[in-house]
N, C-alpha and C positions, 0 to 999 in steps of 0.2 A: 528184028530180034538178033539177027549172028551178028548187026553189025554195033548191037550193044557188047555181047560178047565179046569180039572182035577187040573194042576199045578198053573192057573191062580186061582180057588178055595183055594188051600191050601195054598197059599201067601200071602193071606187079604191084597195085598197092602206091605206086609211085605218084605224087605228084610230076609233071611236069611241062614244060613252056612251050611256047609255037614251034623251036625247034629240036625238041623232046629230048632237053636235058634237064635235069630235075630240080627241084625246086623245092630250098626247105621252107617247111610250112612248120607255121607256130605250133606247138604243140598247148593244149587245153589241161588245166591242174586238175583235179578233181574235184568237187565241190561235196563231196559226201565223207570226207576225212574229216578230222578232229578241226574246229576251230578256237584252239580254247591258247590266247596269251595274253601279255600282259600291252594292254590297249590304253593308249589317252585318251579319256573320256573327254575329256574338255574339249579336245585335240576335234573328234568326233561330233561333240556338240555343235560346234561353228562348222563344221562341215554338211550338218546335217540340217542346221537354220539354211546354211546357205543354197545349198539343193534347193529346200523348199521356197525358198523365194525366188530363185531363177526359172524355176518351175512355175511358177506365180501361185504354189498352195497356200501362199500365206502372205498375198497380194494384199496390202490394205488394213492388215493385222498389226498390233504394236508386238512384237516378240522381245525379251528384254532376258539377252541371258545373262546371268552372273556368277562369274567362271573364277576360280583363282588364279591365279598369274601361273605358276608351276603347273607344269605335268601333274594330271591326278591319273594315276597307274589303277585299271582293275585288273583281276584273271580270270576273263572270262575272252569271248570270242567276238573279234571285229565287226563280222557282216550281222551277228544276231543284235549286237550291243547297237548298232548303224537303226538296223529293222527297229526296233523299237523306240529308237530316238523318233523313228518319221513317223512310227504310228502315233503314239505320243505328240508330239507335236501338231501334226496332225487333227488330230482326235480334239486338243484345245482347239486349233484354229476354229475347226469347225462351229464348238460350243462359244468361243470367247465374241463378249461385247465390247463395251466402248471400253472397257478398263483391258482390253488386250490379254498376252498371256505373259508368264514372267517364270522361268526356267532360272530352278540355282542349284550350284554342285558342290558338295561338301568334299573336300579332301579327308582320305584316310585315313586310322590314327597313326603316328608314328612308329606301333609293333605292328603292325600287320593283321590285330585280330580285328579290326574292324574295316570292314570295304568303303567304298565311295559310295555315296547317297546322293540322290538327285531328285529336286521336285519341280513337279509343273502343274502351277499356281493357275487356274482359270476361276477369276473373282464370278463371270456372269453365268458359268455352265449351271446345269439343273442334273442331278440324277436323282430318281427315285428310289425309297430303299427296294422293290421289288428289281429293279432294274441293276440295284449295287449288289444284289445273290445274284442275277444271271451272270455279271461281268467275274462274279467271283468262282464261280462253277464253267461254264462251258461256252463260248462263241458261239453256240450254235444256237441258244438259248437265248441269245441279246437279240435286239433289234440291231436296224443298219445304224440307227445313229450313235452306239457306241460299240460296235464289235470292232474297231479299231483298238479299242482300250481291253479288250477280252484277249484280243491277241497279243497284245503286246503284255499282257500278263503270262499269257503261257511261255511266250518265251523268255521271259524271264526270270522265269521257274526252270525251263529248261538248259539253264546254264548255270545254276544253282543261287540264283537271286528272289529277292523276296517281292513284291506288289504289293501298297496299300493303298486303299481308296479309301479317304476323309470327304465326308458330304458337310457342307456349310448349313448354319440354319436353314436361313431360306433359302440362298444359293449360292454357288460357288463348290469349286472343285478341287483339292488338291489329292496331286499323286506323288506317291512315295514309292521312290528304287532305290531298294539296294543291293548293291553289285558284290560278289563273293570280292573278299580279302585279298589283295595282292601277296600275301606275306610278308616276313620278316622282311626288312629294307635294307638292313644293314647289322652288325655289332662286331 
C-alpha cells in the first residue's frame, strides 16, 4: 500500500517515461457539451453505409443510397445525426428481403425554412399497427426487433427533428427524417 502512495506521490498528477520526464498526454473533449452544427448529411450517409459494411451489418444486403451531388447542410449534431443513421440502417438491414433497402436525401429549400429529409425505404419489412404505437411512444415498450427504430426516433426528436413511420398495405416500410433547418444560406 505505501508503495502505491509512494508512486501516486512522485507523479504529481504527472504522466511520465522510464526516465521520469514527462510526457504529454492527449487530452479527452468532453462528450456532454452541445453538439448542435451544421453537418453533411450525405457526407454522413456514405460514411455510415460504409461502417456498416466493414462491419459486415449489412453483409449480403442490397443498400442503394441516393444522395445529391452537393453538400446537404442540417443544424443539428454529428454523433446524434451518425447514431441514427446506423440504427436506421440498421433496423432495415435487419427487416429487408430480396428487394434490399434503398436510402434518399432531399436537399433543403433554398431559404432555410425547410430542413433536409431523408428516407429509408424497406419494400419486405412488416410492422404491425400495435407495434407502430410502441415505436411511437417509448423503446421500452417495443420488442427487440424494432427498438432500433424506437431509438433512433427519440433521438431525433432530441435534436429537434421529426420521425415518421409509413406502414405499407401488406408490407413494406418507410421512414421519414426530418432534420431542423439549416438556415438562411445566403442574401
Amino acid at each position: 500500500m505505501s508503495a502505491a502512495r509512494d508512486w501516486v506521490g512522485s507523479t504529481s498528477g504527472e504522466a511520465t517515461n522510464e526516465g521520469g520526464r514527462p510526457v504529454r498526454v492527449a487530452s479527452l473533449e468532453s462528450v456532454e457539451g452541445p453538439d448542435f452544427h451544421q453537418v453533411d448529411v450525405a457526407a454522413l450517409m456514405r460514411e455510415s453505409k460504409e461502417l456498416l459494411e466493414v462491419t459486415r451489418r449489412i453483409h449480403g444486403i442490397a443498400v442503394k443510397l441516393e444522395l445529391p451531388e452537393e453538400a446537404v447542410l442540417a443544424r443539428t449534431g454529428g454523433r446524434r445525426t451518425r447514431q441514427v443513421l446506423l440504427l436506421l440502417m440498421a433496423h432495415a438491414a435487419d427487416h429487408a428481403g430480396e428487394a434490399g433497402v434503398h436510402v434518399r436525401l432531399d436537399s433543403p429549400d433554398d431559404f432555410g425554412d425547410e430542413g433536409p429529409r431523408f428516407q429509408v425505404v424497406t419494400p419486405d419489412a412488416h410492422l404491425s399497427e400495435r407495434e407502430l404505437r410502441a415505436v411511437l411512444l417509448s423503446p421500452m415498450l417495443v420488442g427487440p426487433a424494432h427498438r432500433r427504430l424506437a431509438r433512433a426516433r427519440e433521438l431525433v426528436e432530441s435534436v429537434g427533428g421529426t420521425l415518421d413511420v409509413a406502414r405499407g398495405v401488406e408490407q413494406g416500410l418507410t421512414v421519414t427524417v426530418e432534420l431542423p433547418a439549416p438556415g438562411l444560406a445566403c442574401w
